[in-house]
matplotlib code that plots the C-alpha trace (Angstrom):
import matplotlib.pyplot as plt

x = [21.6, 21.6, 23.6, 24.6, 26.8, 27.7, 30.0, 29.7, 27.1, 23.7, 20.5, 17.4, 15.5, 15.5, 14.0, 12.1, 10.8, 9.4, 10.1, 8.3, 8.5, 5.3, 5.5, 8.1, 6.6, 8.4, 8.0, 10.1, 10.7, 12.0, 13.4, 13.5, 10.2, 8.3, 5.5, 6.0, 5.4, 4.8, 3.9, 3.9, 3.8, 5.5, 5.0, 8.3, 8.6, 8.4, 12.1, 15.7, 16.4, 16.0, 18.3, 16.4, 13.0, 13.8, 15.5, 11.8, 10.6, 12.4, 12.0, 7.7, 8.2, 9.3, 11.3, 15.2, 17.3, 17.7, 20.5, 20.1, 17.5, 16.0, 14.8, 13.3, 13.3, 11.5, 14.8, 16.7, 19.8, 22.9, 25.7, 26.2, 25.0, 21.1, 19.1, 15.3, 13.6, 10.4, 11.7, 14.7, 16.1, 19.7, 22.1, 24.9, 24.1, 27.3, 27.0, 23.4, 24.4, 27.0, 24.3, 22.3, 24.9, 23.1, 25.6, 23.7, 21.9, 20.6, 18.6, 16.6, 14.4, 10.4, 8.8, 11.6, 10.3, 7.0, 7.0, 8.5, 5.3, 3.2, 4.0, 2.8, -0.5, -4.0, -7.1, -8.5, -5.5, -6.0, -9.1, -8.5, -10.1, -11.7, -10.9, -8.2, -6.4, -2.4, -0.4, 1.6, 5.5, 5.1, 6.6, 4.5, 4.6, 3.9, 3.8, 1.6, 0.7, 1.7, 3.7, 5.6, 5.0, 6.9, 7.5, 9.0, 9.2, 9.0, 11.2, 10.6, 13.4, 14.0, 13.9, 11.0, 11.3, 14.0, 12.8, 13.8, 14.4, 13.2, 12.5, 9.4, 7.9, 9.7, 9.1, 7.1, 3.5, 1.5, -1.7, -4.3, -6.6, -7.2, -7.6, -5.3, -2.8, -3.7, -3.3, 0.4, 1.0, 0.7, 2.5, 5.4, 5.7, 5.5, 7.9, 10.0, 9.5, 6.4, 6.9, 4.0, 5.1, 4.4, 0.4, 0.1, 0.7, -0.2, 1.2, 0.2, -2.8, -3.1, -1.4, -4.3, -6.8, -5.1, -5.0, -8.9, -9.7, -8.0, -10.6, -13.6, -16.0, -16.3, -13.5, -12.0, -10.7, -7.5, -7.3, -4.9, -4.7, -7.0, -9.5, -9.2, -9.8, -12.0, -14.5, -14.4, -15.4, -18.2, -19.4, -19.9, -17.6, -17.5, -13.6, -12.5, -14.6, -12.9, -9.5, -10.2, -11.2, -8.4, -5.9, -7.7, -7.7, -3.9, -3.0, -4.5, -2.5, 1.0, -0.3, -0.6, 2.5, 4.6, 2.6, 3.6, 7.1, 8.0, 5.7, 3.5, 1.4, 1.3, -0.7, -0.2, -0.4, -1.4, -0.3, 1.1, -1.0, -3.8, -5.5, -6.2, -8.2, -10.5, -12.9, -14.3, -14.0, -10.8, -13.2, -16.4, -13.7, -12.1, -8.9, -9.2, -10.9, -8.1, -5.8, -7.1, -7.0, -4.0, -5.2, -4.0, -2.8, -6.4, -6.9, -3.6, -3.7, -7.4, -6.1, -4.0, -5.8, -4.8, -5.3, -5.3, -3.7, -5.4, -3.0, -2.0, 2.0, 2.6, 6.2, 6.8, 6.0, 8.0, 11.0, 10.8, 10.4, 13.8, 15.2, 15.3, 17.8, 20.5, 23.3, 26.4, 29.0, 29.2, 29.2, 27.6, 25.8, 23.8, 20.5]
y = [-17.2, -19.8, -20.8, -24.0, -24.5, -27.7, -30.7, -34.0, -35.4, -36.3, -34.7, -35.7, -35.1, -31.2, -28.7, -25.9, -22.4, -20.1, -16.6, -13.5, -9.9, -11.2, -14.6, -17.5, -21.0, -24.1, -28.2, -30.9, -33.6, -36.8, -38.3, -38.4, -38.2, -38.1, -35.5, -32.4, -32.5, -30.2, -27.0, -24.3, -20.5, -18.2, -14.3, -12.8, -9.7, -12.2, -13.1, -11.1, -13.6, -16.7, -18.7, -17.9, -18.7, -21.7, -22.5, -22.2, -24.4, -27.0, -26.7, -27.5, -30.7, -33.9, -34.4, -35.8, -32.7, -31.6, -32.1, -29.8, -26.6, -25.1, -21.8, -19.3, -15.9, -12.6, -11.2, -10.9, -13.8, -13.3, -13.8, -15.2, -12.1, -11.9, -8.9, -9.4, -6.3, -6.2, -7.0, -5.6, -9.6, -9.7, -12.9, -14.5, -18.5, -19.8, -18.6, -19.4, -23.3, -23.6, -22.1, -24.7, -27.8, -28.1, -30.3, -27.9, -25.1, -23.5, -20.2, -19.1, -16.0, -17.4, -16.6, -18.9, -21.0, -21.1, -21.4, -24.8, -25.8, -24.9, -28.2, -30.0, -28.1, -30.5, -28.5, -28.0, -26.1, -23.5, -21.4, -20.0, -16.4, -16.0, -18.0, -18.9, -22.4, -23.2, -24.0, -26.8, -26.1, -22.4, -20.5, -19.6, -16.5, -16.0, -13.1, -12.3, -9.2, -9.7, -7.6, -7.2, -8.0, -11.0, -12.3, -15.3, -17.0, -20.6, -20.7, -24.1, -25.7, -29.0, -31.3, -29.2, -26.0, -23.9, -21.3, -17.5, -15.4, -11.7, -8.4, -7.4, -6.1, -2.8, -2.1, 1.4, 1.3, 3.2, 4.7, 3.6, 5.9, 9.4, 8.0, 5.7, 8.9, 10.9, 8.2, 7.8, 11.2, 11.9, 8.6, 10.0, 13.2, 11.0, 8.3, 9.8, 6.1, 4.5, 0.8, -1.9, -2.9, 0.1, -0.2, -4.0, -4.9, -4.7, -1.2, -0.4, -0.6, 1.2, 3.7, 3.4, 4.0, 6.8, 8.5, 7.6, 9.1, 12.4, 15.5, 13.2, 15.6, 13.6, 11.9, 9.0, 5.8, 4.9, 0.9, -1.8, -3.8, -6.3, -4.5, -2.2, -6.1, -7.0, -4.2, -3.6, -7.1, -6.6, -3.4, -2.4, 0.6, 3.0, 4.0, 0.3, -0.8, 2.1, 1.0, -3.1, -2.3, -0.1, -2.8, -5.7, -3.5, -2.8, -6.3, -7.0, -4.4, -5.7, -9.3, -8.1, -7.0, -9.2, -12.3, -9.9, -9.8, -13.4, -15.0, -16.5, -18.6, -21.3, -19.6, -16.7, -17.7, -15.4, -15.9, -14.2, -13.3, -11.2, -12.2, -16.3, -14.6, -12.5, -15.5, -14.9, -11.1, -10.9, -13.3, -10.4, -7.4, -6.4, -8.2, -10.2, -7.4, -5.3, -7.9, -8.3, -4.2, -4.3, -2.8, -4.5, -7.4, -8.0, -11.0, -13.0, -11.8, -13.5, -17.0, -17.1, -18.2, -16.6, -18.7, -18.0, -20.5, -22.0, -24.7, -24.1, -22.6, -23.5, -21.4, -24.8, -27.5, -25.4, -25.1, -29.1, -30.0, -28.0, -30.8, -32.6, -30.3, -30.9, -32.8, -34.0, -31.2, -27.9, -25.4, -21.6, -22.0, -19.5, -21.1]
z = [-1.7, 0.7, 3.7, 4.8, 7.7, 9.2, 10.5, 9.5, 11.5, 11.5, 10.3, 12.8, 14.2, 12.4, 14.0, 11.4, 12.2, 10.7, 11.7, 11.1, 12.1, 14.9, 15.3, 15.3, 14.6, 15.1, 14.4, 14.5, 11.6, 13.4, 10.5, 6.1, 5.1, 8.6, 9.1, 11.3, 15.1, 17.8, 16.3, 18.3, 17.7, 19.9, 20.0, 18.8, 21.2, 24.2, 23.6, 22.8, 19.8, 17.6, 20.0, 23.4, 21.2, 20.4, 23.3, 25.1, 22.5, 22.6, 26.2, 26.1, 24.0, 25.3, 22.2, 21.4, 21.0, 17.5, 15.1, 12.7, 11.6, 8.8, 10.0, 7.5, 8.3, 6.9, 5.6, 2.7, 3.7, 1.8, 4.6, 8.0, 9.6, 9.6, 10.8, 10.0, 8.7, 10.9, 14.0, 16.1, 16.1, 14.7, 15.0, 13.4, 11.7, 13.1, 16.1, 16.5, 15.5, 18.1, 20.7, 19.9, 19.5, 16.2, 13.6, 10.8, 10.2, 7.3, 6.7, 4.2, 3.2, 5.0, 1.7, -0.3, 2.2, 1.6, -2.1, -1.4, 0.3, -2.9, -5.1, -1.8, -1.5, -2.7, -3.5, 0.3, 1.0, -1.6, -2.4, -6.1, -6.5, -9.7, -13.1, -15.1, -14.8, -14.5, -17.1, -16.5, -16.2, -15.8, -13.4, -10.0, -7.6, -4.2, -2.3, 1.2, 3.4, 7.1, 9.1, 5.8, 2.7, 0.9, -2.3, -4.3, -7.1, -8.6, -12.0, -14.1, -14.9, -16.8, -13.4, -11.6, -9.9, -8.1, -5.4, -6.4, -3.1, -3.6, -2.3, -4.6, -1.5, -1.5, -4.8, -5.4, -4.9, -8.1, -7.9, -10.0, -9.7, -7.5, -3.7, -4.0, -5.8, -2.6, -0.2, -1.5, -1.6, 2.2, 2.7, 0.8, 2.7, 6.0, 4.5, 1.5, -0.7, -0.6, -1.1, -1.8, 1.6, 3.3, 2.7, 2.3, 5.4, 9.7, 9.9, 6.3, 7.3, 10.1, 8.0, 5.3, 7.5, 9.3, 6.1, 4.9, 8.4, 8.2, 7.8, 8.5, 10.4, 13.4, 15.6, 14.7, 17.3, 16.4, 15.5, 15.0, 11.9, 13.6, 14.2, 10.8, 9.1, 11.3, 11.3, 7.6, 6.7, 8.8, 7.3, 10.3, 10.1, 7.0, 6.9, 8.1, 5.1, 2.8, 3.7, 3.2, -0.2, -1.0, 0.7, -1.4, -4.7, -4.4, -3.5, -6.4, -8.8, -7.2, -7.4, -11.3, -11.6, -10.4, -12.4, -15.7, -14.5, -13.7, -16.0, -13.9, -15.8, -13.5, -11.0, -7.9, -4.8, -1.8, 1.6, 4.3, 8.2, 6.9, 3.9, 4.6, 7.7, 5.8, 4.9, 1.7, 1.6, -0.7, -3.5, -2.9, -3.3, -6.2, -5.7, -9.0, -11.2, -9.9, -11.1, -14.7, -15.1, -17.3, -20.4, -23.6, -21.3, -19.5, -21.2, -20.5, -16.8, -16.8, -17.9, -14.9, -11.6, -8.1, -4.9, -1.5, 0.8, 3.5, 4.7, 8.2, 8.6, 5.6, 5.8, 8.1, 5.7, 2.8, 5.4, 5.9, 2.1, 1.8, 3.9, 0.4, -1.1, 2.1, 1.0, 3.7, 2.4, 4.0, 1.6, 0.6, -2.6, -5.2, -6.4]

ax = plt.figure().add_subplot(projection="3d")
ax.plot(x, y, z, "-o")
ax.set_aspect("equal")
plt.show()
């Protein structure tokens, strides 16, 4: 669902974020049709909420003060109350508008958001990962490791697309094959449910490579994600590179799945804070072999190409193309 929230008023300059379980980025859009402005990206544990966040924003940019906000947020968003799931950030959307003297203010799920940046995307901003080619008019997934992992959905319809919020990140990761089996079986005795979420993403893999290190003869230094990524595409670390591979292989089989469930002829898209900063590692691992394992459905799953975005925020320039949907009414909408 969506919610809108305003008073009759005006609509710019509109303020857009972007807000993770990390990072909260923010722009302005000046008026219909104008380019974002002022980027900035602010580290989310700095502040107690979105309100004081933005608040800092707006306060480094010599800018008019905003009359409305599109904010999308890593969350499922059904009501006025929004916790997001990440992040210990919890705030009600009326009460965050009338904070911020905003006439309007809507919030979406960030990965809704995105998806409405993919129609927008040219061929620099992508890197496709293997073969296949879009069908035109077929429905398009996205989904993206970061510090969670999120999905959506584009679902054709007779005037374009409309933007399918989901939670396909907490689905139940399978095993294909015995490491990855025992790798989710510890996980489950830590965790009880192991979601895809759980090891396809920041702490998932920390958590990977935890596991790949455990009985190794020698000690191992414990590493954050960063340095997990970093080292394994480097080679330049034996478990780090174990764990990459696993990640990448995995991404691959959910990636799968999901383009079997929606459809998703018309491409999937990967985005999200940790693949687009692999380089070409997720195109040498076996991300896209990974995704064509499907047995007696190899071959339609090979017709269908997978790209990586490489368009900078691009949660921002989806949350300011949803500025097209805003009418002048207020009113609480399913898509």
């Amino acid at each position: 669902m969506e919610i809108r929230m305003a008073d009759a008023g005006g609509m710019y300059p509109c303020l857009i974020g972007d807000i993770g379980g990390t990072h909260a980025r923010f722009a302005l859009v000046r008026e219909a049709g104008a380019a974002l402005e002022l980027q900035r990206t602010l580290e989310c544990a700095r502040f107690d909420g979105p309100g004081s966040a933005i608040g800092h924003y707006l306060r480094g940019v010599s800018a008019p003060a905003p009359e409305s906000a599109v904010l999308g947020v890593a969350t499922p968003v059904a009501d006025d109350d929004v916790c997001i799931v990440n992040h210990p950030w919890r705030f009600s959307v009326e009460s965050l508008r009338r904070y911020l003297k905003l006439e309007r203010l809507v919030v979406i799920n960030d990965f809704e958001a995105m998806a409405y940046a993919i129609p927008a995307l040219d061929a620099a901003a992508v890197e496709r990962i293997g073969g296949g080619a879009a069908v035109a008019g077929a429905a398009i997934a996205l989904l993206g490791p970061g510090t969670g992992l999120g999905v959506a959905t584009l679902a054709p319809t007779g005037e374009g697309y409309v933007t399918l919020a989901g939670e396909g990140g907490h689905i139940t990761l399978a095993a294909c094959n015995d490491a990855e089996a025992d790798v989710i079986r510890i996980l489950r005795q830590r965790y009880g449910h192991v979601s895809a979420e759980r090891l396809l993403s920041g702490s998932g893999l920390e958590d990977l490579y935890t596991v790949l290190s455990t009985g190794r003869s020698s000690a191992v230094e414990p590493l954050r994600a960063e340095q997990i990524s970093a080292r394994g595409t480097a080679s330049i670390c034996p478990i780090c590179s174990e764990a990459m591979q696993m990640f990448c292989a995995m991404l691959g089989t959910v990636a799968s799945n999901l383009a079997l469930s929606v459809g998703a002829r018309g491409g999937v898209y990967i985005g999200g804070g940790i693949v687009p900063r692999l380089g070409g590692y997720l195109a040498a691992s076996c991300f896209r072999r990974r995704f064509e394992e499907k047995g007696r459905f190899a071959g339609y799953l090979a017709a269908i190409p997978t790209l990586l975005i490489r368009a900078e925020n691009p949660g921002l320039i989806g949350a300011a193309r949803y500025l097209d949907r805003l009418g002048p009414a207020q009113q609480r909408m399913p898509h």
